[in-house]
C-alpha positions, 0 to 999 in steps of 0.5 A, spaced: 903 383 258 908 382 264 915 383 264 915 375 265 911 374 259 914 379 255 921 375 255 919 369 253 916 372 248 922 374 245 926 369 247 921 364 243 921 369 238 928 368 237 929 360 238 923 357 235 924 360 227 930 359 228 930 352 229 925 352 223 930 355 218 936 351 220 932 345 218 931 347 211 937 349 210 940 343 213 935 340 208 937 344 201 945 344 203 943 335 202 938 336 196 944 341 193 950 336 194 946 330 193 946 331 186 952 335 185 957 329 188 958 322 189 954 318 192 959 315 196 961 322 199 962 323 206 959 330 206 952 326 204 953 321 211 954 328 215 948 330 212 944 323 212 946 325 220 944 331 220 937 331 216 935 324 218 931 327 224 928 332 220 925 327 215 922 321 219 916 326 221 915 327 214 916 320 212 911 316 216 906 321 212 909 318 206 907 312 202 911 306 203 916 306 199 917 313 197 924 315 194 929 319 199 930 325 194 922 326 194 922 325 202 928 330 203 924 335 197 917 334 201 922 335 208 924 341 205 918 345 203 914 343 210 919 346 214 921 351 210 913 352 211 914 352 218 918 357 218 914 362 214 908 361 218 912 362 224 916 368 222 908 371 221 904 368 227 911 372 232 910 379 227 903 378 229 903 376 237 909 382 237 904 387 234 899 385 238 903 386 244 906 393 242 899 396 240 
């Protein structure tokens, strides 16, 4: 593996789980102030924002009709899932490269 090849490498290794592990943060942080305050809330708009577009993939595998705390509990599990898998498949590409 190149030089080249070898920073992306790193720099994906950085950015991607990243990107993973503040959705689901984002998405436990709505889920926990969700059932701790008011509904009319302004923290709640600031993550309805937020998570908004972490949970419109997830809805459009949902059945119609589905309850926006199921979705953002679904949202959550998927991405903290992803963010797992991909913390495991950069350890391996990074053992691979190193051995």
């Amino acid at each position: 593996m190149g030089e080249l090849e070898l920073r992306f490498l790193v720099l994906a290794n950085v950015i991607i789980p990243l990107v993973f592990f503040m959705a689901w943060v984002y998405l436990a942080l709505h889920v926990a102030f969700a059932r701790l305050v008011n509904q009319d809330n302004p923290v709640l708009w600031f993550f309805a924002v937020v998570t908004g577009p972490l949970t419109r993939p997830v809805r459009s595998f949902m059945p119609p009709g589905t309850p926006a705390p199921r979705v953002r509990m679904v949202a959550l599990a998927v991405y903290f899932a992803l963010w797992m898998v991909v913390r495991a498949l950069f350890t391996q590409l990074v053992r691979a490269w190193a051995g």
